[in-house]
C-alpha positions in Angstrom: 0.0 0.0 0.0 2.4 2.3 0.8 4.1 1.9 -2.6 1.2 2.0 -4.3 0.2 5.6 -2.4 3.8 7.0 -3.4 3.3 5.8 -6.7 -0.2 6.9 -7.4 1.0 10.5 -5.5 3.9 11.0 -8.2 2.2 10.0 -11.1 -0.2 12.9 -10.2 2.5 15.4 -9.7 3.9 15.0 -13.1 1.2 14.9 -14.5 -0.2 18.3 -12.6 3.4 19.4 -14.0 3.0 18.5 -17.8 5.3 15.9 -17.4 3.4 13.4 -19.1 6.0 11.1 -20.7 7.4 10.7 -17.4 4.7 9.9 -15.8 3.7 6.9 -18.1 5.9 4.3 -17.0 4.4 5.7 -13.1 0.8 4.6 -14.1 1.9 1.8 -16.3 3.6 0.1 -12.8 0.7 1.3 -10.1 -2.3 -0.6 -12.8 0.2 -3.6 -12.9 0.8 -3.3 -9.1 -3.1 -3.2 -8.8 -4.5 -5.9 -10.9 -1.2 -8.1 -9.5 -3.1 -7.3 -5.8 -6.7 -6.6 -6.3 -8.1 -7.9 -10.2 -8.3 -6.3 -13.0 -12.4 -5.2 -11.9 -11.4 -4.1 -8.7 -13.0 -0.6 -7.9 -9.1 1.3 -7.2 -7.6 -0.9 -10.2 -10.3 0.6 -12.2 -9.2 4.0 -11.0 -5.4 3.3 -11.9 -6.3 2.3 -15.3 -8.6 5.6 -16.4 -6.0 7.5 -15.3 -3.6 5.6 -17.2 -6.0 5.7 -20.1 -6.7 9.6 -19.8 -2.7 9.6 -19.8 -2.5 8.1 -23.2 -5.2 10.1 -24.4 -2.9 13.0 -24.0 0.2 11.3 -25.3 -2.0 10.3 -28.4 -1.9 6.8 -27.3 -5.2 6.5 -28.4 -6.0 2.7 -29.3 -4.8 1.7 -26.7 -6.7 4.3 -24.0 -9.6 3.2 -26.2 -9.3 -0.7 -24.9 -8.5 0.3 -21.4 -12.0 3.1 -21.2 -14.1 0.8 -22.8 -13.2 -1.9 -20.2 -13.8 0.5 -17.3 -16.7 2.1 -18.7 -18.4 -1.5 -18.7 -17.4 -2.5 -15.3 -18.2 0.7 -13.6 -21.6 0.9 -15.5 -22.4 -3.1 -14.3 -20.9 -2.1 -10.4 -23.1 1.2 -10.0 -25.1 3.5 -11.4 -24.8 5.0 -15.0 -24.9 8.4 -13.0 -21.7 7.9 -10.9 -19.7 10.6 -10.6 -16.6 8.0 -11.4 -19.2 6.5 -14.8 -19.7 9.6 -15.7 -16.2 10.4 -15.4 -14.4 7.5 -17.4 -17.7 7.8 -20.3 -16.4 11.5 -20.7 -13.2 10.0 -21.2 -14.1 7.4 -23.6 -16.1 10.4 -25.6 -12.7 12.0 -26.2 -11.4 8.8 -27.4 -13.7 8.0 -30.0 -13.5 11.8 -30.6 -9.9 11.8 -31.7 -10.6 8.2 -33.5 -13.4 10.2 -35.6 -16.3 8.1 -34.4 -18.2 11.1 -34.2 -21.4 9.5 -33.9 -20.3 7.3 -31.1 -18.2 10.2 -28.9 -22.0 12.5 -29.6 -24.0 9.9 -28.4 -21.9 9.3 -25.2 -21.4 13.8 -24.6 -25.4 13.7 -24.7 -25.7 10.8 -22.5 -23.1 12.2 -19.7 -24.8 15.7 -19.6 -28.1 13.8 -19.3 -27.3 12.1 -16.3 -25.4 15.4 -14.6 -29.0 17.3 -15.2 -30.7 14.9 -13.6 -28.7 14.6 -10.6 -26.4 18.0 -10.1 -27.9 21.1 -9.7 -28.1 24.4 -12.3 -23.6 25.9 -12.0 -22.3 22.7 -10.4 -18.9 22.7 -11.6 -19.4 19.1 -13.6 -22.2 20.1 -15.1 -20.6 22.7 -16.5 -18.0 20.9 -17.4 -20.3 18.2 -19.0 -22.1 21.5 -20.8 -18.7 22.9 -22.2 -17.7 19.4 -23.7 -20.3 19.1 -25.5 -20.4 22.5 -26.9 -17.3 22.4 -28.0 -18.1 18.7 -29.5 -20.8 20.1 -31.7 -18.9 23.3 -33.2 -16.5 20.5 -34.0 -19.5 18.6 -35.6 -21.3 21.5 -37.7 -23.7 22.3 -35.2 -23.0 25.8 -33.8 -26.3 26.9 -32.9 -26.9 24.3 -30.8 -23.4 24.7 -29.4 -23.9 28.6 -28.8 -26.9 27.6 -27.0 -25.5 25.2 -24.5 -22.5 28.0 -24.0 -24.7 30.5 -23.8 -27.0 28.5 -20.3 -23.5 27.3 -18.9 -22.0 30.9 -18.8 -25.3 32.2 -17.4 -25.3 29.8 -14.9 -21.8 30.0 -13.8 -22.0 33.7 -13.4 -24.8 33.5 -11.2 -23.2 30.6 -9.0 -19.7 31.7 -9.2 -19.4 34.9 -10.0 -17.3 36.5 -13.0 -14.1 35.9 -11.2 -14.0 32.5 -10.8 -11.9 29.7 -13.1 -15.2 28.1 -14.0 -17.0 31.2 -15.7 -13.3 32.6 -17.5 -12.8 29.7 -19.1 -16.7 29.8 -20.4 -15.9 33.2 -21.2 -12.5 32.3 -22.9 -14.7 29.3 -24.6 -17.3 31.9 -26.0 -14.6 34.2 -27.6 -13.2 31.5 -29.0 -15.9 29.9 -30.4 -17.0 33.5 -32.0 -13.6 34.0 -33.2 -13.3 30.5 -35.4 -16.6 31.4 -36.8 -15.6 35.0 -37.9 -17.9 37.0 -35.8 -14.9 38.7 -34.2 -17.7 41.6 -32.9 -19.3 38.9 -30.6 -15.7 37.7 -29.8 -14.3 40.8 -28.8 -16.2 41.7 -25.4 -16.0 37.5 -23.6 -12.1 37.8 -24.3 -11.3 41.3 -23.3 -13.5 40.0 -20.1 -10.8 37.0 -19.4 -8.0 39.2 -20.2 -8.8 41.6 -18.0 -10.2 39.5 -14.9 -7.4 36.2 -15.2 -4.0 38.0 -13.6 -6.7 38.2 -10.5 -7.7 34.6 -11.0 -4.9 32.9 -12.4 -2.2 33.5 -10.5 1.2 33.6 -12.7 3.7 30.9 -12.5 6.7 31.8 -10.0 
């Protein structure tokens, strides 16, 4: 156990760090160390290996994340609820798989399905459900569907602002979304005013690196 914590702790730090290569062969030993102690089903070997899989994911690793979410994804759906924060967690996970695999159909089905279940359980400006409400925005510009996508930035921004405030992480990086969004599509009037927003409110927010 106590490797296992040491590991699972330095793993986090590089990755919290952007060392990511390094922190590979770190996740790739605590799922081994897992599965060797626990199963491969076990609830904290399921943990090790999302995390492991979110880690290739960002390496670009992405068959094999693919095989490692979609294993997860149907344990953790057959142990608990769909609506568990940790289902709902590894299913937004897999959504970004099949995303960068192009299986566009399969990674909208599973963005609509996760926000579903965060409506019915979180309320309105919970940070997840934001979360859940800015994936799949940014999903469907990515899909040709930009009105619906302005739609669900437009109720997640409004919502943060009321439960957060405008100078909270949550609602800039809405905001930052938003001019964004306006910007790709060449409406740089609508873009202008959610940008100059997070420039001027981030130093306060983001604190710059020492």
């Amino acid at each position: 156990p106590d490797t296992i914590t040491t590991l699972n702790n330095l793993g986090a730090t590089l990755q919290h760090h952007g060392a990511h290569s390094e922190a590979e062969p770190i996740l790739r030993e605590l799922e081994a160390l897992q599965v060797e102690r626990l199963g491969p089903e076990h609830e904290d070997t399921l943990l090790a290996t999302n995390n492991l899989a979110t880690l290739l994911l960002s390496l670009g690793q992405v068959d094999e994340a693919l095989e490692r979410l979609e294993f997860v994804v149907e344990q953790q759906t057959a142990r608990h609820t769909i609506a568990h924060p940790r289902t709902l967690a590894s299913m937004s996970n897999l959504a970004g798989c099949y995303d960068d695999l192009g299986r566009s159909e399969q990674a909208e089905a599973l963005y609509r399905e996760v926000l579903t279940q965060k409506q019915k359980i979180l309320p309105v400006g919970h940070p997840s459900l934001l979360i859940g409400q800015n994936n799949l925005a940014r999903f469907l510009v990515e899909a040709g569907k930009p009105e619906e996508a302005a739609e669900l930035r437009a109720a997640a921004l409004e919502a943060s602002l009321e439960h957060h405030g405008l100078r909270s992480r949550f609602t800039l990086t809405l905001l930052l979304n938003e001019g964004k969004a306006r910007a790709q599509a060449g409406e740089w009037a609508l873009a202008e005013q959610p940008l100059r927003q997070v420039v001027n409110e981030a130093p306060g927010v983001f604190p710059s690196p020492s």
